[in-house]
SEFIZA-3560 file (N, C-alpha, C; in Angstrom, 3 decimals):
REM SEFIZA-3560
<numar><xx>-11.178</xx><yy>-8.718</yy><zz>-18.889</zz><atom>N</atom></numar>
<numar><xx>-10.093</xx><yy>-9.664</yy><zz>-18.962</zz><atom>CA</atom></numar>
<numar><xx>-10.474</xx><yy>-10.799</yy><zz>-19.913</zz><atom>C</atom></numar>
<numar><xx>-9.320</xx><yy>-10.919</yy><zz>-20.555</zz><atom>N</atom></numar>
<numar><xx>-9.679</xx><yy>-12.219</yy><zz>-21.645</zz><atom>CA</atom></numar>
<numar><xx>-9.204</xx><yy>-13.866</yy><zz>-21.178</zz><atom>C</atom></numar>
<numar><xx>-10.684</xx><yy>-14.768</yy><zz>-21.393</zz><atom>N</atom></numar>
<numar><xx>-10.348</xx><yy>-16.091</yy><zz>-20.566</zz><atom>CA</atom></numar>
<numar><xx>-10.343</xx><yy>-17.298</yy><zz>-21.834</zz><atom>C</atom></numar>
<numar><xx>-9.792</xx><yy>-17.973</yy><zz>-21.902</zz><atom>N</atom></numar>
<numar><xx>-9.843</xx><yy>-19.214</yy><zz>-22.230</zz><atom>CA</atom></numar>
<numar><xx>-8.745</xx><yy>-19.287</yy><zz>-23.211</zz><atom>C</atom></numar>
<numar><xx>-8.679</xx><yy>-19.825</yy><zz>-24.497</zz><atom>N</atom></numar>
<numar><xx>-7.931</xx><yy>-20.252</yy><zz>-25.359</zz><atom>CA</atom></numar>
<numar><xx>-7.173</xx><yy>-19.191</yy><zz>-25.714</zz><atom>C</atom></numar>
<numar><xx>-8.036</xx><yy>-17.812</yy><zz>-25.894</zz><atom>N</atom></numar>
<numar><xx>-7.580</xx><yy>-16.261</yy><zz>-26.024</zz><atom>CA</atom></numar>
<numar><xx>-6.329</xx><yy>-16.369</yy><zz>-25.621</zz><atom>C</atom></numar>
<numar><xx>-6.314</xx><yy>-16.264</yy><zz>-24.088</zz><atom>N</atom></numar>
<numar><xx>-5.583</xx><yy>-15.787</yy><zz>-23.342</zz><atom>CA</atom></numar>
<numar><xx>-4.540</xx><yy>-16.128</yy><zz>-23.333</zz><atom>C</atom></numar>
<numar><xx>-4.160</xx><yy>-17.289</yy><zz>-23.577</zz><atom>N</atom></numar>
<numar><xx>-2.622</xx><yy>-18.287</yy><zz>-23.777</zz><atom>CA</atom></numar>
<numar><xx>-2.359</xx><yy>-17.990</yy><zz>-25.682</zz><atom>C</atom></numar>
<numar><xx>-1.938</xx><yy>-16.512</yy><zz>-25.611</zz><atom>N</atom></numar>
<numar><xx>-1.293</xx><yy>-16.113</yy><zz>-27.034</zz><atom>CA</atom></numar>
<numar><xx>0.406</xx><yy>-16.409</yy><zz>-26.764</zz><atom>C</atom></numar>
<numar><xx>0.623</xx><yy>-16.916</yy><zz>-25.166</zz><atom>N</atom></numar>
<numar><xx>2.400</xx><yy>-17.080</yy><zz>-25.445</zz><atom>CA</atom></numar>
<numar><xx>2.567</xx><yy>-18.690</yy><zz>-25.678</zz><atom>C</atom></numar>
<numar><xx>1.378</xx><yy>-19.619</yy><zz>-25.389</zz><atom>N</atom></numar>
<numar><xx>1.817</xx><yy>-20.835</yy><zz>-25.628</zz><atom>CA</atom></numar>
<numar><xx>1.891</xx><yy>-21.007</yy><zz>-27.341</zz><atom>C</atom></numar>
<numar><xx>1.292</xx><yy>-20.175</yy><zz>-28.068</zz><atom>N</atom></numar>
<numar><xx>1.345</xx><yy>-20.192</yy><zz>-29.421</zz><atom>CA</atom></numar>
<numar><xx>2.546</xx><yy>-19.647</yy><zz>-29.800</zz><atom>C</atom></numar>
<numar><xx>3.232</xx><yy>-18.615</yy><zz>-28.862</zz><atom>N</atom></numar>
<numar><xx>4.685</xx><yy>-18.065</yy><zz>-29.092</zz><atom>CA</atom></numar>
<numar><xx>5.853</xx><yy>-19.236</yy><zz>-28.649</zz><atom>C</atom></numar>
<numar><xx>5.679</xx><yy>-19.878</yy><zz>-27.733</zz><atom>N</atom></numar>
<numar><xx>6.253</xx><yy>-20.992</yy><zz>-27.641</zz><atom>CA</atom></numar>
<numar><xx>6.505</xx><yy>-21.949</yy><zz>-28.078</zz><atom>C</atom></numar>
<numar><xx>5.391</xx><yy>-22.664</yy><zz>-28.839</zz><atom>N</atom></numar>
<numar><xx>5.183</xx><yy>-23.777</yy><zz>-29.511</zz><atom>CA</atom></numar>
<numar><xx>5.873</xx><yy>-23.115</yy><zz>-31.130</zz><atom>C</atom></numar>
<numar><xx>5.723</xx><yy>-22.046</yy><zz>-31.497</zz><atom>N</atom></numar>
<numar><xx>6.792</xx><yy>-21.716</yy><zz>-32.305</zz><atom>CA</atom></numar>
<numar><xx>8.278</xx><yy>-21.629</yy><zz>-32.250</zz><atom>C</atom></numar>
<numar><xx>8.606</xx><yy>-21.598</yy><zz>-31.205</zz><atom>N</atom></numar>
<numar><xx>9.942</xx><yy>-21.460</yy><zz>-31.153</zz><atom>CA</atom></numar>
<numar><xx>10.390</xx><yy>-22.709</yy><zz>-30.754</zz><atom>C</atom></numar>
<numar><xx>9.390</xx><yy>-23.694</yy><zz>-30.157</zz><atom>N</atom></numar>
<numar><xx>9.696</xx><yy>-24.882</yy><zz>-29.746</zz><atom>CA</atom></numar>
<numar><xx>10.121</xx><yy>-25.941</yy><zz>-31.365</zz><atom>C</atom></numar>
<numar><xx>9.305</xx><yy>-25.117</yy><zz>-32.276</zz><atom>N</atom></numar>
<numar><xx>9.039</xx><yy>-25.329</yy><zz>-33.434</zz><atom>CA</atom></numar>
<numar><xx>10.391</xx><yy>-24.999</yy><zz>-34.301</zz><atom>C</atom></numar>
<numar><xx>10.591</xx><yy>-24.586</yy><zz>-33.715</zz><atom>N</atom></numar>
<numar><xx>12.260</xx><yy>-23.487</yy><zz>-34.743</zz><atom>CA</atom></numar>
<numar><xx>13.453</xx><yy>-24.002</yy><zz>-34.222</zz><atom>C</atom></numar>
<numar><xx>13.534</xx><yy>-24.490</yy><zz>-33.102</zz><atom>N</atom></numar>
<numar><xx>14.701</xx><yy>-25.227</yy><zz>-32.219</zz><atom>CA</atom></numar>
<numar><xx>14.235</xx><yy>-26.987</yy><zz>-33.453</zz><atom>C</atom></numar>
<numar><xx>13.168</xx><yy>-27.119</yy><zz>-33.539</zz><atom>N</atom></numar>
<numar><xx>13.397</xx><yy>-28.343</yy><zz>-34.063</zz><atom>CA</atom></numar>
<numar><xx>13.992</xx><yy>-28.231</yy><zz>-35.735</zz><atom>C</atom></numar>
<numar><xx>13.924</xx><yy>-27.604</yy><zz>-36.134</zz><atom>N</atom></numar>
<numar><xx>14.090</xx><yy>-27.088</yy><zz>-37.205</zz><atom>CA</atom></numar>
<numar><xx>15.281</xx><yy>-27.459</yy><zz>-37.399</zz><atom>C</atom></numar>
<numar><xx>16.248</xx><yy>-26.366</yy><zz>-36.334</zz><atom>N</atom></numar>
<numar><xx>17.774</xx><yy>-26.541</yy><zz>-36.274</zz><atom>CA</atom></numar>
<numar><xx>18.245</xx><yy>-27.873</yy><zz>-36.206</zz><atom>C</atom></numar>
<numar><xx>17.361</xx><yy>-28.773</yy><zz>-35.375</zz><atom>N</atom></numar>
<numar><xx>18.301</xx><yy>-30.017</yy><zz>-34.847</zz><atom>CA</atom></numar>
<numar><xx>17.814</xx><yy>-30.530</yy><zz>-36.305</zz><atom>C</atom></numar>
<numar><xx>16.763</xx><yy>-30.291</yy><zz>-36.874</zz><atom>N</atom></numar>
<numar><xx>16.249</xx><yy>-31.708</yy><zz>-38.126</zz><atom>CA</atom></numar>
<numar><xx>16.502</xx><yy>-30.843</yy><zz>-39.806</zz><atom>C</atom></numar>
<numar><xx>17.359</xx><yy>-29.996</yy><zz>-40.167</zz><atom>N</atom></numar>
<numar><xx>17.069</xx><yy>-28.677</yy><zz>-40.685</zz><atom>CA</atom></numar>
<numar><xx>16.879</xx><yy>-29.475</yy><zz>-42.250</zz><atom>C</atom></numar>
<numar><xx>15.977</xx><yy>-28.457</yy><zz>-43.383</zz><atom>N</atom></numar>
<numar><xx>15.369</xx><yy>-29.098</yy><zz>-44.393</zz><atom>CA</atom></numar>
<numar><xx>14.235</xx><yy>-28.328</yy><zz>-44.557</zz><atom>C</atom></numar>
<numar><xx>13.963</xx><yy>-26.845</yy><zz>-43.721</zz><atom>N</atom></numar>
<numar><xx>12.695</xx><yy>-26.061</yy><zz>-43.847</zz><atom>CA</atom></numar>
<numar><xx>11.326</xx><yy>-27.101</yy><zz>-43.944</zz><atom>C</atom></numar>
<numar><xx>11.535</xx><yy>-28.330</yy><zz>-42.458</zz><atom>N</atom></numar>
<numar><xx>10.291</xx><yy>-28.863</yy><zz>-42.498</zz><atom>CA</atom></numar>
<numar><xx>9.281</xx><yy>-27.906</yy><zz>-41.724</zz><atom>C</atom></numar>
<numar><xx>10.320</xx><yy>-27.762</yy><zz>-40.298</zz><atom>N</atom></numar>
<numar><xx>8.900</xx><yy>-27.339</yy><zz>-39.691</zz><atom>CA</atom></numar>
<numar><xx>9.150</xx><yy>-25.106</yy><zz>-39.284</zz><atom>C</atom></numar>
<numar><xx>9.885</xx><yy>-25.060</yy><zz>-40.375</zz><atom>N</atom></numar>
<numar><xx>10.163</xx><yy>-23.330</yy><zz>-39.895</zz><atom>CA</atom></numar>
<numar><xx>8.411</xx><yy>-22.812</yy><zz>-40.380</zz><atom>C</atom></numar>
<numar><xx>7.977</xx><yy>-23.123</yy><zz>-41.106</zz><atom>N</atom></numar>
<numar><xx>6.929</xx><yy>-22.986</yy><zz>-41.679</zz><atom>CA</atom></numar>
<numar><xx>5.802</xx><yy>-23.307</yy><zz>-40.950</zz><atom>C</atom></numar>
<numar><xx>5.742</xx><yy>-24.365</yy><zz>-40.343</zz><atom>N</atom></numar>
<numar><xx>5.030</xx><yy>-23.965</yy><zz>-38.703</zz><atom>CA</atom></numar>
<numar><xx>5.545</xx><yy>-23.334</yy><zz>-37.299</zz><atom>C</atom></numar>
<numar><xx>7.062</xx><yy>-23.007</yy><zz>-37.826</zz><atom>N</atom></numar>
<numar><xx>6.885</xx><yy>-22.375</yy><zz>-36.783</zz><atom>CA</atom></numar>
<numar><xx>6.826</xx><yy>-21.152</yy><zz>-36.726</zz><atom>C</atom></numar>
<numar><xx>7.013</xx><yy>-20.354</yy><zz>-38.286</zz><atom>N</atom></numar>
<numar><xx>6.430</xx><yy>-19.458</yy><zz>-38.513</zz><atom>CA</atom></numar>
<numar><xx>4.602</xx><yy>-19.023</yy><zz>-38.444</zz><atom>C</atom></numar>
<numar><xx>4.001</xx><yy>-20.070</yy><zz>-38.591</zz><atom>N</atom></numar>
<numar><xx>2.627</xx><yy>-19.898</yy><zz>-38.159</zz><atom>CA</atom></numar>
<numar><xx>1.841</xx><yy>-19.743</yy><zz>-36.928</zz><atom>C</atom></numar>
<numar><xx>2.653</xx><yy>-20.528</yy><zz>-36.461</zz><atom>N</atom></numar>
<numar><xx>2.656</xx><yy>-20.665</yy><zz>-34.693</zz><atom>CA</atom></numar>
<numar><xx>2.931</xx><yy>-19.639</yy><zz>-34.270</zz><atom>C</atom></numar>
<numar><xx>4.103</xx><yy>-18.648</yy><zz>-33.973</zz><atom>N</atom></numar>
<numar><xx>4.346</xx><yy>-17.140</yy><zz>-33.936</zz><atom>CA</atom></numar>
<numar><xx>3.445</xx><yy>-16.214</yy><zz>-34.754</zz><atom>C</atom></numar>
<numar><xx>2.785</xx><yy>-16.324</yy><zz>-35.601</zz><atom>N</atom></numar>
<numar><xx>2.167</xx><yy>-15.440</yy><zz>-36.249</zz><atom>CA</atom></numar>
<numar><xx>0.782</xx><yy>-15.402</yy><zz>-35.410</zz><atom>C</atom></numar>
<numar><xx>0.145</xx><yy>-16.665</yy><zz>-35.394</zz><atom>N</atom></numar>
<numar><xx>-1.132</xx><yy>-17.313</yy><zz>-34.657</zz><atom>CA</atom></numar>
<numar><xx>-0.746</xx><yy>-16.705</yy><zz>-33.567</zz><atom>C</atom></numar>
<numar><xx>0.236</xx><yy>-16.615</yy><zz>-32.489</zz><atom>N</atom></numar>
<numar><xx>0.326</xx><yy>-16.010</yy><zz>-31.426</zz><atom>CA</atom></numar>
<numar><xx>0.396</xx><yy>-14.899</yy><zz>-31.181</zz><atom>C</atom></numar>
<numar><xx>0.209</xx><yy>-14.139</yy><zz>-32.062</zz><atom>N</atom></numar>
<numar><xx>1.070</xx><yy>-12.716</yy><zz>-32.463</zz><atom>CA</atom></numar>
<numar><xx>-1.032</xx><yy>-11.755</yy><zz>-32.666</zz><atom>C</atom></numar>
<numar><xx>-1.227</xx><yy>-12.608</yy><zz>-33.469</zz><atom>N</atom></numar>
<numar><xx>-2.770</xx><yy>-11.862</yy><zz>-34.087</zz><atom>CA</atom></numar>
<numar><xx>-3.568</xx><yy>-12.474</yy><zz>-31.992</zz><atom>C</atom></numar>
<numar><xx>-3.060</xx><yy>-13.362</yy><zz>-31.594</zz><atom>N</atom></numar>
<numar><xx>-4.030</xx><yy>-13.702</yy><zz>-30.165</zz><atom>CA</atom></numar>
<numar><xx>-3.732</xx><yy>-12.406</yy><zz>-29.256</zz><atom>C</atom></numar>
<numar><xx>-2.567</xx><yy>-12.410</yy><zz>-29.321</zz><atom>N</atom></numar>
<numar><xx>-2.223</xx><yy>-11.277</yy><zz>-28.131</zz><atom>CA</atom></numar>
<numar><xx>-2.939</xx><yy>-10.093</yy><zz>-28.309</zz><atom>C</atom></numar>
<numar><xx>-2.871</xx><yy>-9.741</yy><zz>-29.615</zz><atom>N</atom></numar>
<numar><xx>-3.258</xx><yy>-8.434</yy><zz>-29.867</zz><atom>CA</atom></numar>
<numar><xx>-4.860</xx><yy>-8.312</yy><zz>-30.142</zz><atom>C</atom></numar>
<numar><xx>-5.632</xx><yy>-9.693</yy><zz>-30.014</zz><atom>N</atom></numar>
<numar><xx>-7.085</xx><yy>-9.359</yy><zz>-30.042</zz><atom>CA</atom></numar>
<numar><xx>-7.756</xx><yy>-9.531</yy><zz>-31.302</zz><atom>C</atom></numar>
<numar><xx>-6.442</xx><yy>-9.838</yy><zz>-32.561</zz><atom>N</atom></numar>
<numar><xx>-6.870</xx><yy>-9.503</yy><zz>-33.487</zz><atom>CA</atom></numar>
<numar><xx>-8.214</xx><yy>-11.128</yy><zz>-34.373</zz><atom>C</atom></numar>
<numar><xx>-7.690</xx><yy>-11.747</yy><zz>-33.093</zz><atom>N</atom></numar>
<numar><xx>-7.967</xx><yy>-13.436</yy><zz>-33.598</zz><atom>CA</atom></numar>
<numar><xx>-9.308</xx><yy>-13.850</yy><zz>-33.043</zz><atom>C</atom></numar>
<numar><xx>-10.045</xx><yy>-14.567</yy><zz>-33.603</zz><atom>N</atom></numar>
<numar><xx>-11.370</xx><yy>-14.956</yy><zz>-32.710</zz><atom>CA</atom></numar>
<numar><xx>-10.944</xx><yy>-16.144</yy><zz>-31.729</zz><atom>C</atom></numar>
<numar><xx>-11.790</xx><yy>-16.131</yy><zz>-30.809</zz><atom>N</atom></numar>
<numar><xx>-12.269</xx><yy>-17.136</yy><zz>-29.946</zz><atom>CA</atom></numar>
<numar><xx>-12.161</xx><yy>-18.651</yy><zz>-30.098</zz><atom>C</atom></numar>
<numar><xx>-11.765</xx><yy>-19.368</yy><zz>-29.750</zz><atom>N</atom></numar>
<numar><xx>-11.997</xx><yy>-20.779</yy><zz>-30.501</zz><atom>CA</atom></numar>
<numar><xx>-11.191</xx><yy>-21.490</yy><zz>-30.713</zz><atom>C</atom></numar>
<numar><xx>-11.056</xx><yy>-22.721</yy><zz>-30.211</zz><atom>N</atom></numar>
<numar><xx>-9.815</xx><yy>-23.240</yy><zz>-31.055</zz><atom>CA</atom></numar>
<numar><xx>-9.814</xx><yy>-23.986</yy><zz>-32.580</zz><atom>C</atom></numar>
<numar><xx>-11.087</xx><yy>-24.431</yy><zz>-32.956</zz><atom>N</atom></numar>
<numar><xx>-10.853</xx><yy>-24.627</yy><zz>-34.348</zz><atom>CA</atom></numar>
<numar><xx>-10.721</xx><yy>-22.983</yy><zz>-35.069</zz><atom>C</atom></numar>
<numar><xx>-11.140</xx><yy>-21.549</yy><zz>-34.766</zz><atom>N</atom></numar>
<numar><xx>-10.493</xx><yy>-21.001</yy><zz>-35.747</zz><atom>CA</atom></numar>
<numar><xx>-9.217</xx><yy>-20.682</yy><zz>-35.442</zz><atom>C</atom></numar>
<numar><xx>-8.458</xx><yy>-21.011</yy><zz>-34.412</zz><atom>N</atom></numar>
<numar><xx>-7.269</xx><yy>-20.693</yy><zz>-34.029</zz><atom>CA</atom></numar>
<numar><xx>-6.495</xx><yy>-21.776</yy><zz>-34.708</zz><atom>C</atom></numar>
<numar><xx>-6.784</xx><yy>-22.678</yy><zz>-35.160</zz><atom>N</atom></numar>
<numar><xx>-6.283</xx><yy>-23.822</yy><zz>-36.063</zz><atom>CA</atom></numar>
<numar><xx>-6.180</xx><yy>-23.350</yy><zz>-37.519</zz><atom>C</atom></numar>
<numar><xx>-7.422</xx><yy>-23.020</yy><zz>-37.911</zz><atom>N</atom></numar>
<numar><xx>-7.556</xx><yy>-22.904</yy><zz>-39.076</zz><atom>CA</atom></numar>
<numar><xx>-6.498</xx><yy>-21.605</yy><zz>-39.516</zz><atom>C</atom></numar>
<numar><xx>-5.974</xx><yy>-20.370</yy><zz>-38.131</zz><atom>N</atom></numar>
<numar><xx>-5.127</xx><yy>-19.496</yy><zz>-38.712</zz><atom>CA</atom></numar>
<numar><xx>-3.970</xx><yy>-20.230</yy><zz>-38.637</zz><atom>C</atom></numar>
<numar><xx>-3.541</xx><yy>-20.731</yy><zz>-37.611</zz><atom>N</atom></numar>
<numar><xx>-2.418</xx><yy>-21.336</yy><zz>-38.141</zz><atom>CA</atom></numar>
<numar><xx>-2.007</xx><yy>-22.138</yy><zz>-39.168</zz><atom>C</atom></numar>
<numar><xx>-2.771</xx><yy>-22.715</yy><zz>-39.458</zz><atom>N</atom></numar>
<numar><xx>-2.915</xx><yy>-23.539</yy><zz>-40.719</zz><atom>CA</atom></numar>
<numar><xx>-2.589</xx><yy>-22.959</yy><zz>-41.896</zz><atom>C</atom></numar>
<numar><xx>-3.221</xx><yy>-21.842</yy><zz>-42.156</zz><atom>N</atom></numar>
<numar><xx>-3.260</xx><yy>-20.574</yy><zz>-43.050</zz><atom>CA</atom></numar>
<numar><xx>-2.123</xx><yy>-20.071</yy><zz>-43.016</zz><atom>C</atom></numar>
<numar><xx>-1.902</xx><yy>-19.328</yy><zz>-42.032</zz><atom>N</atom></numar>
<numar><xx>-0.263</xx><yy>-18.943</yy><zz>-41.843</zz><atom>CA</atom></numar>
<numar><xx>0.598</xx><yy>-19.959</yy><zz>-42.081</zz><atom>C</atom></numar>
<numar><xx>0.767</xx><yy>-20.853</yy><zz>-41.656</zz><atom>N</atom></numar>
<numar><xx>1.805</xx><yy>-22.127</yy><zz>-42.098</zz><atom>CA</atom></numar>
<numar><xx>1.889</xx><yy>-22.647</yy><zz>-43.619</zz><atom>C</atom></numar>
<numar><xx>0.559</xx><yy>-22.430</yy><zz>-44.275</zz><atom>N</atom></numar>
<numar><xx>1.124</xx><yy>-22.736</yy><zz>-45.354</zz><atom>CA</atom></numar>
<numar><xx>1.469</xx><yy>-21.183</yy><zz>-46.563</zz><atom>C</atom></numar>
<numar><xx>1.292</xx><yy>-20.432</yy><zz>-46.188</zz><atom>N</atom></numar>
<numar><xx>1.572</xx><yy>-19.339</yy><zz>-46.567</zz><atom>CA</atom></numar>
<numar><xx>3.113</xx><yy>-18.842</yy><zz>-46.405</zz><atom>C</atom></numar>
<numar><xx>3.662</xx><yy>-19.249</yy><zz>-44.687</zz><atom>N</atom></numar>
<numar><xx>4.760</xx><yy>-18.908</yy><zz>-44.638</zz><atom>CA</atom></numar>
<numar><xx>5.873</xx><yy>-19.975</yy><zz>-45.650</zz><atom>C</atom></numar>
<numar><xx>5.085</xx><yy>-21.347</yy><zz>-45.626</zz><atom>N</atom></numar>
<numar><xx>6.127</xx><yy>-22.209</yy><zz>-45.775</zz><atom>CA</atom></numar>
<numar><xx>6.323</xx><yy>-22.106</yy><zz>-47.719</zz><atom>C</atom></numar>
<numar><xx>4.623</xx><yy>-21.869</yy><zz>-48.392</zz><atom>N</atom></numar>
<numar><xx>5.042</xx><yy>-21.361</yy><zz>-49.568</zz><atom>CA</atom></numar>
<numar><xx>5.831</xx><yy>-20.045</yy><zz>-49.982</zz><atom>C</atom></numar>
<numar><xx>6.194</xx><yy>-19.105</yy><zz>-48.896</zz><atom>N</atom></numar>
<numar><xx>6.979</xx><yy>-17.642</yy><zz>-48.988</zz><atom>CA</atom></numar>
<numar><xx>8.824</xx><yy>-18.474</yy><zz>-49.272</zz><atom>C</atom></numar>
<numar><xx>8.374</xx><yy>-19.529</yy><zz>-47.788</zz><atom>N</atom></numar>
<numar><xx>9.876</xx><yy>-20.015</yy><zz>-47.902</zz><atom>CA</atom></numar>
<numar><xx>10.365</xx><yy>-20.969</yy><zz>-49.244</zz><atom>C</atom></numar>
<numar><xx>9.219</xx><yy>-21.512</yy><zz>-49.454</zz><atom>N</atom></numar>
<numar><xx>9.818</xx><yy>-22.460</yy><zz>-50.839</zz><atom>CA</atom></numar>
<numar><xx>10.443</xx><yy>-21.490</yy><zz>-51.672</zz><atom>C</atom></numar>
<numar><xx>9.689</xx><yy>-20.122</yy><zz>-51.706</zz><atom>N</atom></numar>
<numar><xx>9.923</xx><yy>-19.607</yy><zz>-53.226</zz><atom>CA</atom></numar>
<numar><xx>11.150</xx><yy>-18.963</yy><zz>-52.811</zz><atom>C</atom></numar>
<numar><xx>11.771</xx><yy>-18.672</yy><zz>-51.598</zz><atom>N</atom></numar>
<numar><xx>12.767</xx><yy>-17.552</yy><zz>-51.302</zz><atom>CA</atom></numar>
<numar><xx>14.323</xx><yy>-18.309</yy><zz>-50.970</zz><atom>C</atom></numar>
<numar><xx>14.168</xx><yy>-19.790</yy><zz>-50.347</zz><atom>N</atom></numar>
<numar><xx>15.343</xx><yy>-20.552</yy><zz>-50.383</zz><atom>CA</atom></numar>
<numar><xx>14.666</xx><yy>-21.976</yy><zz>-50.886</zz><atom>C</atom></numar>
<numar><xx>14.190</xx><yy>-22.657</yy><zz>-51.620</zz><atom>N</atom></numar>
<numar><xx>13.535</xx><yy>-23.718</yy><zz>-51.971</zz><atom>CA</atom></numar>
<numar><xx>14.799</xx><yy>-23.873</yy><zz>-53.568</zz><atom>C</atom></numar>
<numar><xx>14.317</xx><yy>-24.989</yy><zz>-53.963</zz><atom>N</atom></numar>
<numar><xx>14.651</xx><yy>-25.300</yy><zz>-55.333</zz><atom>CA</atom></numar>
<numar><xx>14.474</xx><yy>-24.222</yy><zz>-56.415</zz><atom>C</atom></numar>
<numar><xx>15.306</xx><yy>-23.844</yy><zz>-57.123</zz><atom>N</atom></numar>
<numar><xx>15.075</xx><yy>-22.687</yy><zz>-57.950</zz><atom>CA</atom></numar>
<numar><xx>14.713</xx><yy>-23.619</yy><zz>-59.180</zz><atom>C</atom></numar>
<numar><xx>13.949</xx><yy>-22.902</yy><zz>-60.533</zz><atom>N</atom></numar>
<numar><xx>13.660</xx><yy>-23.435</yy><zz>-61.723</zz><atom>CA</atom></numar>
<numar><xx>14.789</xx><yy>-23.730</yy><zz>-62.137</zz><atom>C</atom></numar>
<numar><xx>14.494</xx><yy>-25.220</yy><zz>-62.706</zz><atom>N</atom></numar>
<numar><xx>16.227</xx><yy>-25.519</yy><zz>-63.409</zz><atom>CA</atom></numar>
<numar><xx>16.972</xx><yy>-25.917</yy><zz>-62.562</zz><atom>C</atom></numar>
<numar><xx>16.799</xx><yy>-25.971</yy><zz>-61.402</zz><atom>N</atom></numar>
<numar><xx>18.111</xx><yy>-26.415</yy><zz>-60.471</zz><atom>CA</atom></numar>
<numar><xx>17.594</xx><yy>-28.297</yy><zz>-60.127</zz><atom>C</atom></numar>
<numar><xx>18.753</xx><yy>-28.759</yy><zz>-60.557</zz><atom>N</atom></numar>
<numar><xx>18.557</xx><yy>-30.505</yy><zz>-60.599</zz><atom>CA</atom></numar>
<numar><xx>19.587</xx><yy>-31.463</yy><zz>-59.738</zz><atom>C</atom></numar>
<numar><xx>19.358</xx><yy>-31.574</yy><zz>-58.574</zz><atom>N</atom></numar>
<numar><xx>20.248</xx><yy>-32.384</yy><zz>-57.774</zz><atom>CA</atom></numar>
<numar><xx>21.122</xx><yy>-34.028</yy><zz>-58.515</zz><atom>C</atom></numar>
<numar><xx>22.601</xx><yy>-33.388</yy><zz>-58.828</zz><atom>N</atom></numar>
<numar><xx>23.603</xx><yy>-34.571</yy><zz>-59.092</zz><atom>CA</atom></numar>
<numar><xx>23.693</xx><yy>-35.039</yy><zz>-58.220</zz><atom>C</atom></numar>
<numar><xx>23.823</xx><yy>-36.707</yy><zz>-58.527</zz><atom>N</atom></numar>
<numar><xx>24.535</xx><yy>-37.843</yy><zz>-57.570</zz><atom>CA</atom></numar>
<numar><xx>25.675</xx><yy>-38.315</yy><zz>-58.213</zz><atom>C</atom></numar>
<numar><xx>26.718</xx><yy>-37.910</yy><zz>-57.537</zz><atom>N</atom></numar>
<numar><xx>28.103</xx><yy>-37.657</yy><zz>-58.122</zz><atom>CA</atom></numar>
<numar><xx>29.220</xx><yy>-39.086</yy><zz>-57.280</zz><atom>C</atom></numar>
<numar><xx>28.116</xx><yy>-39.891</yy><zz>-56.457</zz><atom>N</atom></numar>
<numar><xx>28.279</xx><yy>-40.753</yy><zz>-55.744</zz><atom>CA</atom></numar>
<numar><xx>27.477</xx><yy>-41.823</yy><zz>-54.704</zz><atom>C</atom></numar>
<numar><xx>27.620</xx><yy>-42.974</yy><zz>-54.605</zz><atom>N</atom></numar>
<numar><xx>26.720</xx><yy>-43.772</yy><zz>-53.999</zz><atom>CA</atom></numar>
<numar><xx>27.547</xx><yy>-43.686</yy><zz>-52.652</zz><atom>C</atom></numar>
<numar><xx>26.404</xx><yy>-44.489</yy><zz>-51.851</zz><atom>N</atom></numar>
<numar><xx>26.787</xx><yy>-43.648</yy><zz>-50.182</zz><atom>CA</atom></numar>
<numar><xx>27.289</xx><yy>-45.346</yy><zz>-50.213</zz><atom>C</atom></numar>
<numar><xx>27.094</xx><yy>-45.932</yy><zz>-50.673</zz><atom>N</atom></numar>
<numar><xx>27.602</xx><yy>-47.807</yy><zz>-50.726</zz><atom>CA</atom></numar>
<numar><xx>29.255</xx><yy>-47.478</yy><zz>-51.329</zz><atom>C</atom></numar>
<numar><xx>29.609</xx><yy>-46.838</yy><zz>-52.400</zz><atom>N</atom></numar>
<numar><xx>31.125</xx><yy>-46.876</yy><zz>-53.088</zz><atom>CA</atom></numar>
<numar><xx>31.991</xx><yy>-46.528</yy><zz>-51.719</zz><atom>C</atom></numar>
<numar><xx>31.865</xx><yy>-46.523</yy><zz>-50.134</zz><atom>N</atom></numar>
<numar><xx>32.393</xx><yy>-46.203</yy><zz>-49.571</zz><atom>CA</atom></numar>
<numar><xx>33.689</xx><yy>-47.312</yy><zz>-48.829</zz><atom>C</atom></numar>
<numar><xx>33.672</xx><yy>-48.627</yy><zz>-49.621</zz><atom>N</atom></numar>
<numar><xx>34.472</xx><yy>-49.496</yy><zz>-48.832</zz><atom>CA</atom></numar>
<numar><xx>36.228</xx><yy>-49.582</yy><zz>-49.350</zz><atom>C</atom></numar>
//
């Protein structure tokens, strides 16, 4: 039987999705990207595939998070050439 940090591979499934609900309420692909890591990190625990530890259990998420979140820049992020107009001041409103 597996004890300690191992063993809680669903609080890492949680804290991702806890992660993805925030997403929705704050949306801007801040935190899908951890919470894609967080699910991933939970995903390699369950299955054994992850060491022991919580600094390397950091360091995968870490890894995964910025991996997922550079997948996401490149797949819905700013495309080359694309330049945000201000076609209006949020003050011209009186």
């Amino acid at each position: 039987m597996i004890h300690g940090i191992a063993a809680t591979w669903w609080a890492w499934v949680v804290l991702g999705f806890a992660l993805g609900v925030l997403e929705v309420m704050a949306p801007g692909y801040i935190f899908l990207g951890f919470a894609i890591g967080a699910v991933l990190t939970g995903i390699l625990v369950g299955l054994g595939l992850a060491p022991a530890g919580l600094p390397a259990l950091i360091f995968i998420f870490a890894v995964a998070s910025v991996i997922s979140w550079l997948v996401l820049r490149r797949t819905v992020g700013v495309r080359k050439g694309q330049v945000k107009i201000w076609d209006r001041d949020i003050n011209d409103d009186r």
